[in-house]
N, C-alpha and C positions, 0 to 999 in steps of 0.2 A: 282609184278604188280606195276607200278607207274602210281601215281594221278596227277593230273595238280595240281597247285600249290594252285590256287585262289580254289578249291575244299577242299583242307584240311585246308585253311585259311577259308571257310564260316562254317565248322565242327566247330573249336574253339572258330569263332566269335559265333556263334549259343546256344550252349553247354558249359557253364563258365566250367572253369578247377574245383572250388571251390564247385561244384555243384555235377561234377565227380566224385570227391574226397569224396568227403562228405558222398556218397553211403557207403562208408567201413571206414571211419574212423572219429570219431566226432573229429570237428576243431571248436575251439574259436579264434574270430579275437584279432588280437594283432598289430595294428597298420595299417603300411600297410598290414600285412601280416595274414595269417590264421594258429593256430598252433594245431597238436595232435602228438597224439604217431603213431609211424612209424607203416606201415604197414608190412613191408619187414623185422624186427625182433624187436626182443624182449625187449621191455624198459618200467622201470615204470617213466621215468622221460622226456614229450615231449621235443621232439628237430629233428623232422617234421612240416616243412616250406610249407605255400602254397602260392606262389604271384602270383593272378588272371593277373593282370597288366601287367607284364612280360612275363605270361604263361607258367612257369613251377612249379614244387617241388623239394626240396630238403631237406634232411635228413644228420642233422650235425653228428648222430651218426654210419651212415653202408656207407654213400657215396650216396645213391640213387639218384638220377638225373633223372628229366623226362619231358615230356608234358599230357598231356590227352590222346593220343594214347598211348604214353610206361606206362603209370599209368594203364592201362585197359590191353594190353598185361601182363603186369608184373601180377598184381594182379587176373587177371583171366587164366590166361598160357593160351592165345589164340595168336593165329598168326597176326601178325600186319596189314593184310587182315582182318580178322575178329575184331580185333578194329576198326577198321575203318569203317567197316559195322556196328557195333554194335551202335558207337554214330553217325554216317551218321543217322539211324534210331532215334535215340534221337534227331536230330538235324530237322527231318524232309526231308531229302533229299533224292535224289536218288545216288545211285551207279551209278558211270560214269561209261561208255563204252569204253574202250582204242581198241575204231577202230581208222584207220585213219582220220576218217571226229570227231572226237572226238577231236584228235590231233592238227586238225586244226583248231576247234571251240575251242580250248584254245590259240592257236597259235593268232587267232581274237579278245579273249580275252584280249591279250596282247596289242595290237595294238590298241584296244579302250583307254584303260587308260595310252597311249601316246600322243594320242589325246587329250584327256579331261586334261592333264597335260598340255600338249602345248598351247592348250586352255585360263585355269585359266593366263598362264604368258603373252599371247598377250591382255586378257583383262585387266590382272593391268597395259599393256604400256599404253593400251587405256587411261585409267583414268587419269595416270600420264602427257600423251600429251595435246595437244590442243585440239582434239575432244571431251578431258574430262570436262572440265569447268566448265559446269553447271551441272555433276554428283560432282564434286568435293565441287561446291557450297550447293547442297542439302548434303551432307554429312557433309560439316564446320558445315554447319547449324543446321544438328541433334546433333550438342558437339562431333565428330570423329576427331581426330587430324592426320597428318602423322603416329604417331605410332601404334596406334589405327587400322587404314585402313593398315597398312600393317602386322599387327599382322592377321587380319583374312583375309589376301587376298583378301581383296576387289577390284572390275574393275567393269571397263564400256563396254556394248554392243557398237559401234554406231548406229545411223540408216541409215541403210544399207542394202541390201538384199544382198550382197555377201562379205561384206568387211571381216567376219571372211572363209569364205571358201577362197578366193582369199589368205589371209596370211598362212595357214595350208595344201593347195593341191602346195603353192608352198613350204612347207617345208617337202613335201612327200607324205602328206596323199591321201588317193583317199574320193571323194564325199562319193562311198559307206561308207567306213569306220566314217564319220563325221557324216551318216546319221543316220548309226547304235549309235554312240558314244549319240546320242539325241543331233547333236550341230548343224544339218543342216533338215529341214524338207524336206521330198519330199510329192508334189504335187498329188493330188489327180487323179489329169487328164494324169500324168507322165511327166509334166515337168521336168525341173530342178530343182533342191532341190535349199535350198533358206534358208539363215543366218534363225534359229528360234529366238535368241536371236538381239531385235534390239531395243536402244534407252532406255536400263535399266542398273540400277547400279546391277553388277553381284556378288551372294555369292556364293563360293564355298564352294560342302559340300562333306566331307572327310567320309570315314570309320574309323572304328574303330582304324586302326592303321595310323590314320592322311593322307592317298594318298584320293587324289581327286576323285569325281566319279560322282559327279552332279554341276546343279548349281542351286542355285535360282535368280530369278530376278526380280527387281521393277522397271516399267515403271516410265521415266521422263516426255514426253510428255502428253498432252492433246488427246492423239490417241483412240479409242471409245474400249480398250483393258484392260481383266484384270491386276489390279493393279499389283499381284504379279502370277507368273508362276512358275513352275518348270522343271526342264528335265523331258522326257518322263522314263518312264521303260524302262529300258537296261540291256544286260546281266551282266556290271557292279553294276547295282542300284534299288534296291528293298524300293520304298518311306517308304513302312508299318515296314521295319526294321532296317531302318537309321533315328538317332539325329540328327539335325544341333548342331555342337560343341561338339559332344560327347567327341571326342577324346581328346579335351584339357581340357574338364571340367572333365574327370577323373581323369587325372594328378590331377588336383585341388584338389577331393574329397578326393585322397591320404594324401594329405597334410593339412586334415582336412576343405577345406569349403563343405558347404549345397548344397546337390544337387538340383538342382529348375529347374524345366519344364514351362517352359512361354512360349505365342503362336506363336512368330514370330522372325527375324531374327535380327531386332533392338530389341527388347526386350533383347535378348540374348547381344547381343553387350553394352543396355545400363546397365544393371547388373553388364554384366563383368567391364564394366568402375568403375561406384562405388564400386565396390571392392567384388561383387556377380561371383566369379570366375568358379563357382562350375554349372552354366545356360547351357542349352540346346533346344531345343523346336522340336516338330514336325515339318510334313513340309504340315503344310494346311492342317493336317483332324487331326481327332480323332486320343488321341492314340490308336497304337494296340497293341494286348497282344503278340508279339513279341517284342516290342520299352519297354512295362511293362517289360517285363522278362531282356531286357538289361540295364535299370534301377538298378535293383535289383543285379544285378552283384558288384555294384559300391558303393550301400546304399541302408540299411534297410529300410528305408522310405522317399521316394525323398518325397518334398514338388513341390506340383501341383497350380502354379500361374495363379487364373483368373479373369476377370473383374466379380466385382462386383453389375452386370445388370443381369438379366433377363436370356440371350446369355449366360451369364457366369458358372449361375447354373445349366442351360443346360448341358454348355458343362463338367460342374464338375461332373451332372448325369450321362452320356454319359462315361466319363471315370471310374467310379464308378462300372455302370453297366460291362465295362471290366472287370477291375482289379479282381472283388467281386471272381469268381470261380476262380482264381488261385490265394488268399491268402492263405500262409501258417504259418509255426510259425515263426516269426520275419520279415516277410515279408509282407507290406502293407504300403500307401501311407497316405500322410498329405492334404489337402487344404488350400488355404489360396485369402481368396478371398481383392479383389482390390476394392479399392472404383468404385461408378459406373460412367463411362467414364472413368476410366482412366487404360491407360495400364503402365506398369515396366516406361518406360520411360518418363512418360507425372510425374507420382508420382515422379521420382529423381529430373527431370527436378524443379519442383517447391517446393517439400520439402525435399531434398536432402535423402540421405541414409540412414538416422534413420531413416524415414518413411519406407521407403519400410523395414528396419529390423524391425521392430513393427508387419507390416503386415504378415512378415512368420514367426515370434514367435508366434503370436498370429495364426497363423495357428490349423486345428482342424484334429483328426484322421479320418478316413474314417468311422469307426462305427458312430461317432458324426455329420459328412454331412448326412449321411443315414435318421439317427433319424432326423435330422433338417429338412431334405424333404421333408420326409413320413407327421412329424407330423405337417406341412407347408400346407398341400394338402387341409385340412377342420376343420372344428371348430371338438370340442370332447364334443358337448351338449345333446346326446343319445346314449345310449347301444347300438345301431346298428353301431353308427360311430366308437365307440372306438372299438368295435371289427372288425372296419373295419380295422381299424390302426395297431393292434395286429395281422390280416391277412396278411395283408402289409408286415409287421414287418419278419416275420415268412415266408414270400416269401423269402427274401430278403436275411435271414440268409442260407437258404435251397438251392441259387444259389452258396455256399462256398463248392467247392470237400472235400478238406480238413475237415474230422470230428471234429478235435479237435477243431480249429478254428470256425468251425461252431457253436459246441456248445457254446460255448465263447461269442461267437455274442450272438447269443439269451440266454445266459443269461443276457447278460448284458441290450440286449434291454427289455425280461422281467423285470429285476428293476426295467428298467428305467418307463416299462408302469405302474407298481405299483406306484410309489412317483407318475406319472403323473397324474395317475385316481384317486391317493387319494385325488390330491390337488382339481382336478374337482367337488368331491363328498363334498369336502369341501364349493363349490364352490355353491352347492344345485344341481349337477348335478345328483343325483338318483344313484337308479342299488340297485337290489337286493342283498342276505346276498352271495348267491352262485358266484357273480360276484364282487366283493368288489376287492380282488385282482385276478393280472395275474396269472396263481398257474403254478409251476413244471412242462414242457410238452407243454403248447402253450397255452390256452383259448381255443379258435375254433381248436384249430391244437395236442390240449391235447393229454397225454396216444402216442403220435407217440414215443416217444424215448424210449417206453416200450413196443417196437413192434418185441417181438421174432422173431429171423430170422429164424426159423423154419415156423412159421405161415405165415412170408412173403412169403417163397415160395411155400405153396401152394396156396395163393392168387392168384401169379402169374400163378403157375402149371393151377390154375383152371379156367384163362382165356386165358392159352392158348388153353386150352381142350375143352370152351369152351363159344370163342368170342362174342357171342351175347348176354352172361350178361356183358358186359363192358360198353353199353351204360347206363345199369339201376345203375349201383352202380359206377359209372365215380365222382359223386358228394362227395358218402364217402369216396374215392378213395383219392380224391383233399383234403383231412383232412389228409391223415395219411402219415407218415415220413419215407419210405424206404432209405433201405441202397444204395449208389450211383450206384452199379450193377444194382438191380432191379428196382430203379427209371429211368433209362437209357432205360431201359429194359419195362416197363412200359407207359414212354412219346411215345416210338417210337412204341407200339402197338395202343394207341390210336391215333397219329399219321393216319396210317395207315387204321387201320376200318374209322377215319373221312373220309378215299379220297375214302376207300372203304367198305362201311360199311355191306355188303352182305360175304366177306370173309370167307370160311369154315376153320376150325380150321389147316390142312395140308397146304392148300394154304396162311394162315395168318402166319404161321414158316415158309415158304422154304423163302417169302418174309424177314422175322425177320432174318434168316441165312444169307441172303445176304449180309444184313446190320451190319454184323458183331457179331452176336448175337448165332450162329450156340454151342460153346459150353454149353453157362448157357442154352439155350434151353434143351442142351442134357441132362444137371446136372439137373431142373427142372420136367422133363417128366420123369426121371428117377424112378427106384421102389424103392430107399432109401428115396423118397420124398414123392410118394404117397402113398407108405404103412400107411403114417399116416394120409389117410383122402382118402378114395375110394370116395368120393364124388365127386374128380378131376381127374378121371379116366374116358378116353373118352367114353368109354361106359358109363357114370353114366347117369341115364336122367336128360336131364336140370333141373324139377322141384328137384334133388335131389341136384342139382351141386347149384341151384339158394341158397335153404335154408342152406349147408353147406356155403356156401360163406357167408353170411348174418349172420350165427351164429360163424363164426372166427370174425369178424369185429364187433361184438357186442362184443366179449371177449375184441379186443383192446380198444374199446369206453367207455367199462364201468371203466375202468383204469381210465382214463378223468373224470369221474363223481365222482370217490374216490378223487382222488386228490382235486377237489372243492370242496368236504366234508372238505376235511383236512383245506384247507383256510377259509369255511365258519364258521367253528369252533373256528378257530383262529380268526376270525371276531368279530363273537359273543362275544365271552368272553372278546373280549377286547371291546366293546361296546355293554354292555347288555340291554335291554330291552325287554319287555312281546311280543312285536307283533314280530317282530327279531329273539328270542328267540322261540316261534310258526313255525317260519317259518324255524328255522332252524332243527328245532323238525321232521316236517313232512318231509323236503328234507333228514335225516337223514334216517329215515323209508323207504322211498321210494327206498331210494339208497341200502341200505340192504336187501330189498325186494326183489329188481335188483341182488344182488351179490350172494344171493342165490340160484335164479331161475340159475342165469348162472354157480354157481359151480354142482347145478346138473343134468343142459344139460353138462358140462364136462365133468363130471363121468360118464353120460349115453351113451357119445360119446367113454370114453374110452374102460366102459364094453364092446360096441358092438365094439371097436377094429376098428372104421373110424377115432381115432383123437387121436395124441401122439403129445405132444409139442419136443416131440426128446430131441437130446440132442445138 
C-alpha cells in the first residue's frame, strides 16, 4: 500500500525518532547525536547512533540503517503497514484512504505548497521593488539590514485586492487553489475571491524541514485592521503545531545555542540578530502541547521568553498550566520573564545583548514559576490560608501524568512550604504543634500516597455500584490521591452524575464505557475486587455500601493523622515547653485512640470476610 508523501512526513514530524527509539533502547545524548547499544545484536560497548535531525539511526557495529518506520518494523517484525499504523496512532492521525479522491487530495496537496512557494518569492520581489519602500523603511528602521531580510524571507503584500491573484493565476494557478492555499479569500456572498494579504510586510512560516506553508503578516497602514494576521488553516498548516523559525533554530540548537520561545515574529528576528540563534515563537496564541512536545524534540528545557507585566505572568501561567501534565523525566521548560514593557527587541535595542543574556540566565524552572504564583496569590497570615496554599500546591503537582515527576514536584514544594511556614511562624504567625510543619503526604491532601491500590478500587467498585453516595463523600474524595487510571476514572464519574445526577448505577457505566472506560469498569466490578468488601456488591444496601465506604477512607485518613503525629513530635522536642508539650500529649492519645478503634474495625472486617487489603 502507498502513502502520500506529506502523510509519512506529518508521522515523523509528529512522533520524534528519539522518542521511538527510546521505547527499546536507553539512549544518552552525545552531542548532536543520541547513543545506546544496538538493538539488532549483541554489544557491551554502544556504537548505536540516533540523529533526531536528520531522521534516522544507525549502528557502526551490524550495519543497521533506518527511520522510525523500519526502527518499528525491524524491532517488532510487523509489516511496514503495520508501522505505520502503529505510530500514525502515536502520532495521532488517521490512516489514509488510497481511494482515488484520496489520490487526488494529495495530488491538491501538492499544488497548494507550489502556491504558497510561488507566493513567498513574488512577495520578496514586492519588497525589493518600488511598491516596497515604505515596508523596507519600517524594516531599516526595526535594525534588519539586506541580509538579515533575506535570511528569513521577508516581503511585502501591496494594497491591492488582486495584485497577488493576478501574478499567480497568471503563472498557472486557479483562484480555487490560492483560495484553498489561504493566499486569496473568498467572499461571503460568493463573490470573487480577493488578495487576503494587503499592505503588510509578509513572514514566511516554514515546517519543520524549512518548505513554506504559511505566512504571517503585519499591517503598514493606518487601515482600522488587525495589527498582525496569519494564514487561515490549510490542509498544508495546522497553527497549534507550527514554530515560526523552528526549522533554522534547530540547526542552531545543534550547534549548541539556547533554545528560547519569545512571542512574535520580530522578536524572533531581533534575537537572532544579537546572536540568540537558537528563537522561535508561536504564532498568536498560547502554546499548545503539540508546539510543547516539538520543543522537546530539540532541548530538555527550552527557555520561555515573557514580558515582565501582568499579560506576561498570564501568559507564563497559561503555558505552565499546558506543559504541567506532560512533564516527564528530563523534560520540562525554564521562564525568564522581561522587564515590564519591554519585549526581546525594545531590551537589545537599548541595552544590547548582555541584557537580554542576564534575563534567560537568570531564567527560573517551572517548579519555581509555580511556587512564585501560587504563593503571590495572598498573604500566609492564618492557618486557613497557608493550607490554602498547600491545597494549591498539591492541585498543581497532581496535574503531572508522569508519577515520578509528580512526586518530585511535591516534594519539593512540601520543603519549600516547611522553610516558608517556619519563617511565618517565626514571624508571630501561630498554628498549632500538629501544624508546625508540611508532613510526608500533603497537609490537607495527607496519607493520599499511602492509598493501597487495592482499597482504591473498591472505592471506585463502590461507586459504581452505587452512584448516589458520590455526592456525600465528593468532598473526602477531593483529599485523596488516586493512581491516574482511577482518578480518570473518577473526575469523569463525577463529571457525569453533576450533568445527571439521577443516573442508576447500569446507566451511569454504559455512559463511563463509552467514554472509553469499558475495561477498568470490567476489572473494577469484577469478583477478584469485590470479594474483598461485599459492601460494593450491587445488591449491598446503600446503608451498607454508605458505612463500608466511609470506614476504607477513615483507614486512609487516619494514615494523615500519623504522619502529623510523627511531625508534631519532631516539633516538640525540638521546641519544648509545658503548654506544647500538653498538647502534644493529648493529640498523641487521641490519635492512638483512633488507631486502635480502626485496627479493630479491620480485624472485624476481616473475621467477617467483607475486607482484605489483597495483594
Amino acid at each position: 500500500m502507498a502513502f502520500p508523501p506529506r502523510f509519512l512526513d506529518d508521522i515523523k514530524d509528529r512522533v520524534g525518532l528519539v522518542d521511538v527509539v527510546g521505547r527499546r533502547v536507553k539512549l544518552v545524548r552525545k552531542g548532536r547525536e543520541h547513543l545506546g547499544l544496538c538493538p539488532f545484536h549483541n554489544e557491551k560497548t554502544p556504537s548505536f547512533t540516533v540523529n533526531e535531525d536528520k531522521g534516522f539511526y544507525h549502528c557502526f557495529g551490524c550495519g543497521a540503517h533506518g527511520d522510525a518506520i523500519s526502527f518499528v518494523q525491524n524491532t517488532q517484525k510487523l509489516s511496514f503497514l503495520d508501522a505505520v499504523e502503529q505510530l500514525a496512532g502515536l502520532a495521532g492521525l488517521q490512516m489514509p484512504e488510497q481511494t482515488p479522491e484520496e489520490r487526488a487530495k494529495e495530488e491538491r496537496r501538492v499544488g497548494l505548497a507550489e502556491a504558497v512557494d510561488a507566493a513567498s518569492r513574488w512577495f520578496a520581489d514586492q519588497l525589493r521593488g518600488a511598491a516596497g519602500g515604505a515596508a523596507r523603511r519600517y524594516l531599516t528602521g526595526r535594525g534588519l539590514d539586506e541580509k538579515l531580510i533575506g535570511h528569513f524571507r521577508l516581503g511585502f503584500a501591496p494594497n491591492s485586492r488582486d495584485a497577488l491573484k493576478t501574478a499567480l493565476t497568471g503563472q498557472g494557478f486557479t483562484a480555487e487553489t490560492l483560495v484553498e492555499a489561504g493566499l486569496l479569500k473568498q467572499p461571503d456572498d460568493g463573490g470573487a475571491p480577493y488578495d487576503l494579504f494587503r499592505d503588510r510586510v509578509m513572514f514566511p512560516i516554514a515546517d519543520r524541514r524549512g518548505r513554506i506553508v504559511a505566512f504571517g503578516a503585519r499591517l503598514l497602514g493606518d487601515a482600522k485592521a488587525a495589527k498582525y494576521i496569519n494564514s487561515p488553516e490549510t490542509p498544508l498548516f495546522h497553527k497549534g503545531h507550527t514554530l515560526y523559525n523552528l526549522d533554522r533554530a534547530a540547526a542552531a540548537v545543534r550547534d549548541g545555542a539556547q533554545l528560547v520561545v519569545a512571542e512574535g515574529y520580530m522578536d524572533v528576528i531581533a534575537l537572532y540578530r544579537a546572536g540568540f540563534e537558537g528563537a522561535v515563537a508561536p504564532l498568536g496564541t498560547a502554546l499548545t502541547e503539540d508546539q510543547i512536545t516539538a520543543l522537546w524534540r530539540h532541548a530538555d528545557e527550552p527557555t520561555l521568553c515573557f514580558d515582565g507585566d501582568e499579560a506576561g505572568a498570564r501568559a507564563a501561567a497559561r503555558a505552565a498550566d499546558r506543559a504541567l501534565p506532560l512533564l516527564r523525566p528530563g523534560k520540562s521548560l525554564r521562564f525568564a520573564m522581561l522587564p515590564p514593557g519591554k519585549d526581546p527587541d525594545d531590551l537589545i535595542a537599548a541595552s544590547g545583548a548582555a541584557a537580554m543574556r542576564r534575563i534567560l540566565d537568570d531564567g527560573v524552572p517551572m517548579s519555581e514559576l509555580i511556587w512564585r504564583l501560587e504563593l503571590g496569590m495572598r498573604s500566609l497570615d492564618t492557618p486557613e490560608r497557608r493550607a490554602d496554599l498547600e491545597r494549591r500546591l498539591r492541585g498543581r503537582a497532581r496535574q503531572i501524568v508522569d508519577r515520578v515527576v509528580q512526586d518530585h514536584y511535591w516534594s519539593a514544594f512540601r520543603e519549600r512550604l516547611y522553610r516558608n511556614f517556619r519563617a511565618v511562624r517565626r514571624q508571630g504567625g501561630g498554628g498549632g504543634p500538629g501544624l508546625q510543619r508540611p508532613i510526608p503526604g500533603g497537609g490537607a491532601l495527607a496519607s493520599a500516597a499511602a492509598f493501597p491500590r487495592r482499597r482504591q478500587q473498591v472505592v471506585l467498585a463502590t461507586l459504581l455500584q452505587h452512584p448516589e453516595l458520590a455526592d456525600e463523600f465528593s468532598a473526602s474524595l477531593s483529599h485523596a490521591e488516586l493512581d491516574p487510571d482511577f482518578d480518570n476514572l473518577l473526575q469523569a464519574l463525577q463529571k457525569q452524575l453533576a450533568a445527571e445526577p439521577d443516573l442508576d448505577a447500569e446507566t451511569l457505566k454504559r455512559h463511563l464505557s463509552r467514554d472509553g472506560f469499558a475495561p477498568l469498569i470490567g476489572a473494577l466490578c469484577a469478583d477478584d475486587v469485590l470479594v474483598h468488601a461485599a459492601f460494593a456488591r450491587p445488591e449491598s444496601p446503600v446503608a451498607a455500601a454508605r458505612a463500608g465506604l466511609a470506614e476504607v477512607l477513615a483507614f486512609i485518613f487516619q494514615g494523615r493523622r500519623m504522619e502529623e503525629l510523627e511531625a508534631s513530635a519532631r516539633y516538640t522536642a525540638e521546641h519544648p515547653d509545658e503548654e506544647r508539650e500538653a498538647r502534644f500529649l493529648a493529640f498523641r492519645k487521641d490519635v492512638e485512640l483512633s488507631d486502635s478503634r480502626m485496627r479493630e474495625s479491620e480485624d472485624g472486617l476481616h473475621d467477617a470476610g467483607e475486607w482484605d487489603d489483597g495483594g
